[in-house]
N, C-alpha and C positions, 0 to 999 in steps of 0.2 A: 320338178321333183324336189320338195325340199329334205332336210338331214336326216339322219335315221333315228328314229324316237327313243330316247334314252329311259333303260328300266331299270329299277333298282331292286337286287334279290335280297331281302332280310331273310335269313336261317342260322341256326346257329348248329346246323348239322353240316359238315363237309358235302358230302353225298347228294345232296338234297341241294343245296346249291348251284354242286357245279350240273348235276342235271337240269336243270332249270336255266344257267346262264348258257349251257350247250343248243338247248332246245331253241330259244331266243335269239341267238347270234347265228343261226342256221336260218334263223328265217330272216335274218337281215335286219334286227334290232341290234343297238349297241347296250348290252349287257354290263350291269358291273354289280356288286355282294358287297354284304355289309354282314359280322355277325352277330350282333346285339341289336339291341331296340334303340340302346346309346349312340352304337356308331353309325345306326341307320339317319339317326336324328342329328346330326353331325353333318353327314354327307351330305344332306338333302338341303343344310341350309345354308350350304358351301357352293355345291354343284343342283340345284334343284333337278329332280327328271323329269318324265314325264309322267309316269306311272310305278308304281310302288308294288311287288309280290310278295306280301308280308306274312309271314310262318306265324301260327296266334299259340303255341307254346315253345317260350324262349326263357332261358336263364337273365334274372335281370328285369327287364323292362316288355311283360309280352305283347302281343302281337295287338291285343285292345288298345293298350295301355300308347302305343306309341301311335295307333290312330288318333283315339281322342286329341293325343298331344297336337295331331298337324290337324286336328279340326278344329283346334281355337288357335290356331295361329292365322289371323288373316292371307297371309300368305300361302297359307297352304291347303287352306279350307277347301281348295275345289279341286286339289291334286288326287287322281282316281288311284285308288286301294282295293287290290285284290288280295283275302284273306284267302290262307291257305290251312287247313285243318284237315284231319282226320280222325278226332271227332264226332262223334253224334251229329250229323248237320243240321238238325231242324234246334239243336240248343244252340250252337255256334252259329248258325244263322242271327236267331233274336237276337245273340250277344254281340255279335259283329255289326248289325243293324243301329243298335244301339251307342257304340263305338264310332259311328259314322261310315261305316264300310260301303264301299260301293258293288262288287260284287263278290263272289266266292268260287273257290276250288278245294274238292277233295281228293286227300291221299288216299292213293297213288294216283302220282295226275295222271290224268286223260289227257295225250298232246294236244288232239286238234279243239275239246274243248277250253283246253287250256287257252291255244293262239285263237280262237272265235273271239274269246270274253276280253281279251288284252286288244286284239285289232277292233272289236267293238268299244270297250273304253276309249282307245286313244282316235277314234272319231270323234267319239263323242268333246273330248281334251281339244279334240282340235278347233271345231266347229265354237268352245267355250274361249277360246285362245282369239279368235277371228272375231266373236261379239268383245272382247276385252279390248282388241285392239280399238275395234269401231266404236268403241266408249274412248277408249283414250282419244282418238281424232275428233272425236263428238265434243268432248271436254275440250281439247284445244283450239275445236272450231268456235266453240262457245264464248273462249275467253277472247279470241280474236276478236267476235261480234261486238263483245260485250267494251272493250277497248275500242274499237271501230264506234261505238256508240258512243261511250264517252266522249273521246273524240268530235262527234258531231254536237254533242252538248254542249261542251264549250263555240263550241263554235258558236252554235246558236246564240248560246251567250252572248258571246261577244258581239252577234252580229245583232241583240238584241239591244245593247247596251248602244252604238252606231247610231244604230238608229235613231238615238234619240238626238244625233249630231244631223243625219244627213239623210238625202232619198235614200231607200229602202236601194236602189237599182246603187250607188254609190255606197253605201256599209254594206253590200255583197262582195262589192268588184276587192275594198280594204281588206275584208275577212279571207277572200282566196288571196290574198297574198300583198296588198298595195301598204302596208304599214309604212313605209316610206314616205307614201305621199299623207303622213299627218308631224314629218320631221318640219323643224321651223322654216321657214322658208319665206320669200318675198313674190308677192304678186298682184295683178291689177285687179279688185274684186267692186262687184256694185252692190251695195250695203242699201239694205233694204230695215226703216225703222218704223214699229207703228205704238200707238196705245191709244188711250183711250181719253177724250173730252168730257171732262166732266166728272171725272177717277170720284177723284178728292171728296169732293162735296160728297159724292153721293155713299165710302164711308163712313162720313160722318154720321148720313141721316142713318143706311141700313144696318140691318143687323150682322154681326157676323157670317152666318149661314148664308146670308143671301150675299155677301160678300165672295163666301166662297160657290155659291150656285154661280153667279156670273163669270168666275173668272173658271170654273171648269167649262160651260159652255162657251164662253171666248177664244179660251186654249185650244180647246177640241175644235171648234172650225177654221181656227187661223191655224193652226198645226197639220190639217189635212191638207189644206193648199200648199203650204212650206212643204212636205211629202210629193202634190202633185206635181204645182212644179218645179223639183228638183232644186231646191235650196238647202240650204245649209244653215241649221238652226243652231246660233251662236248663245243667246239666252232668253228664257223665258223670265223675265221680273215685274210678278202683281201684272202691271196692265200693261208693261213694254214689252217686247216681242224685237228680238231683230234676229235678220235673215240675211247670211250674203252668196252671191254668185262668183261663181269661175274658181272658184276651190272647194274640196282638193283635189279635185279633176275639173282641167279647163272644161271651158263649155262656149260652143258658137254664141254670141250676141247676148250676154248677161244681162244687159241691160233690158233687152224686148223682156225675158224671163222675168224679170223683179218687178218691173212696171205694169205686166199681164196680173204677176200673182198679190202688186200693190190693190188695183184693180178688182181683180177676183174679188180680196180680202174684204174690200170697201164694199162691195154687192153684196157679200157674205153680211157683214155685220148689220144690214137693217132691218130684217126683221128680227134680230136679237133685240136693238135699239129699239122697236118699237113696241116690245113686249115688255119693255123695263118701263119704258114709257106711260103707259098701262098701268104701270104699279105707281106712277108720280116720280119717275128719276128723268132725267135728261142725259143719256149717251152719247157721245160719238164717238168716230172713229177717224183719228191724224196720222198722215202717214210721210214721211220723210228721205228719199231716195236720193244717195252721190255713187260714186265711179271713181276711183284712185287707187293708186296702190295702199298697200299695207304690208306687216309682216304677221303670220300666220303660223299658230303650231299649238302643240299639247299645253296646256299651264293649268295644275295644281298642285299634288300630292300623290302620294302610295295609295292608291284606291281609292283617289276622287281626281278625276281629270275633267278639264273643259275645253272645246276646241275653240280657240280665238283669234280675233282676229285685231291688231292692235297699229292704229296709224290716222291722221287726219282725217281721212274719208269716214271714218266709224260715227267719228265727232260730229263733224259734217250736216249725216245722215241724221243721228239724234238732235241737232240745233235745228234742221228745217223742220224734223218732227213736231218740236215742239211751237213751229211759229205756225203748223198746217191748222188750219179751222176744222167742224166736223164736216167728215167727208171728201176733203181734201187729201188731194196727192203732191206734193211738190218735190219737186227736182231740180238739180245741180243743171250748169253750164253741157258738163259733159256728157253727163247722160242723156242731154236734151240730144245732145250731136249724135247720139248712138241709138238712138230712136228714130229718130225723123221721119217723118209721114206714117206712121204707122197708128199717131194717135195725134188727137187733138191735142193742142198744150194752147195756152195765155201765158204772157210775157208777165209774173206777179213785181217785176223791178228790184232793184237791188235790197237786200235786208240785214242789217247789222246785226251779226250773231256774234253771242258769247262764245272769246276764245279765238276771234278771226280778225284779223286788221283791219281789212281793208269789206267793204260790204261783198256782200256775193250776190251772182246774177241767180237769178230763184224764178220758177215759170211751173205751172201748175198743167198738169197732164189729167187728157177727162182718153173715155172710151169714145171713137168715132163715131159722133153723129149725137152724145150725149146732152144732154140741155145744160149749158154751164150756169 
């Protein structure tokens, strides 16, 4: 059971009033009078009621006069107004109609039509009271959505943004919450480098367009594999690619991973090669794999980061790249040790590389059973 529905008596007759708040408060309304159109319009924007018993000849402000007023007041536009006249009822009807009235009573009231049309209004009051509520919860279930949305948009974002760093399955795990794991930090990672035999020359001879025809489809299949298998794409420049393993989430056997997707990559790019080929270019594809530590983390600016990875091994990776012929895979000492049996390799003997003292042991990795 909720409160008792609050009415409000405008009359500017004594008599008339308190019959009226007598009649009301007998039946279990909370009654209260006003005796102008002024002080009606006062009270009502103080203590709003529920419903309104408005006398339509008053000194002052009558009984039209102070509907109209609470029909352009947003607020009060749907508060139910029962005109009271005695009157001609079919003129005071139209004009009450037209004032916004919602129903009518003639003098001398009639009690029980009187409480019929006031308990039929404040149903109705009530039933408009319960759709207003269920609009405002609708509204603030909306703005909930609508910020719950947001919310996933950035995410998206961001996880959109990731990805251009790392597997799809790795800028998920960042985006729910691993931001941590992109703080600088030190770890063992196997750096995977490739590009391309034959770059140079063949800007020289083509054109722009086909310049960039190639290196979209180059990108695009060396990129799906760095996705597949779960590498971590440190840069893309013109025709070098490098990729490394075991951050920033460890990972069992980095080394099998970079050498499959070295691999992969090298299968991938021959029928690209022999379509360029076709046109009178000569392609290939070098590729250059070490294993060492480095230190790793965010490095740019306010809205441009790149995740990198910065130590020997990088170098490493790029000097054997650049000593690999087309087609070849070559690899470090240690990654040789962290492989074993799982692929063919040849012993390539040591190769003096820019940037390294002493020569390094260098051995070339084919796919089991491959024709070397």
């Amino acid at each position: 059971m909720g409160a008792p529905a609050k009415i409000l008596v405008v009359d500017d007759t004594p008599a008339n009033v308190k019959l009226l708040v007598d009649v009301l408060t007998a039946k279990g309304y909370v009654a209260t009078a006003a005796v102008n159109g002024e002080e009606a319009l006062i009270r009502i924007a103080n203590d709003p009621p529920d419903l309104v018993l408005l006398d339509t000849m008053m000194s002052g402000l009558s009984g039209y006069d102070v509907c109209r007023r609470l029909r352009e007041d947003p607020a009060t536009a749907l508060l139910p107004v029962v005109l009271c006249t005695s009157l001609d009822p079919h003129q005071e009807r139209l004009k009450g109609i037209e004032a916004g009235a919602d129903d009518f009573v003639s003098k001398p009231i009639n009690r029980p039509e009187l409480l019929a049309r006031v308990h039929s209004l404040l149903r109705i009051k009530t039933l408009q009271d319960e759709v207003k509520s269920q609009s405002a919860e609708l509204a603030k279930w909306n703005q909930t959505m609508a910020e719950r949305v947001q919310e996933q948009v950035v995410q998206l974002e961001r996880l959109s943004r990731l990805k251009g760093f790392f597997s799809p399955q790795l800028a998920a795990a960042i985006v729910a919450g691993g931001e941590e794991l992109l703080k600088t930090h030190r770890r063992e990672i196997c750096v995977v480098f490739i590009d391309l035999r034959g770059f140079t020359a063949f800007t020289e001879r083509a054109e722009p367009e086909e310049v960039m025809e190639l290196l979209n489809a180059y990108h695009t299949r060396m990129g799906r594999l760095v996705m597949e298998y779960g590498g971590t794409l440190e840069r893309f420049a013109g025709d070098s690619v490098m990729v490394f393993f075991n951050d920033p989430v460890p990972l069992e056997q980095p080394a099998l991973h970079a050498v499959r997707m070295a691999l992969a990559m090298k299968q991938a790019f021959l029928p690209l090669g022999e379509s360029w080929h076709k046109r009178g270019f000569q392609l290939g594809l070098g590729c250059g794999i070490a294993q060492g530590y480095a230190t790793l983390g965010l490095i740019g600016f306010d809205g441009r980061h790149d995740y990198a990875a910065i130590g020997n091994v990088t170098n490493l990776a790029a000097r054997l790249c650049g000593e690999a012929t087309s087609g070849q895979v070559l690899i470090d000492r240690k990654t040789l040790a962290n492989i074993e049996g799982a692929f063919d390799t040849a012993d390539v003997g040591p190769l003096t590389l820019k940037g390294f003292t002493h020569p390094v042991p260098t051995f070339s990795v084919f796919t089991v059973g491959e024709q070397v």
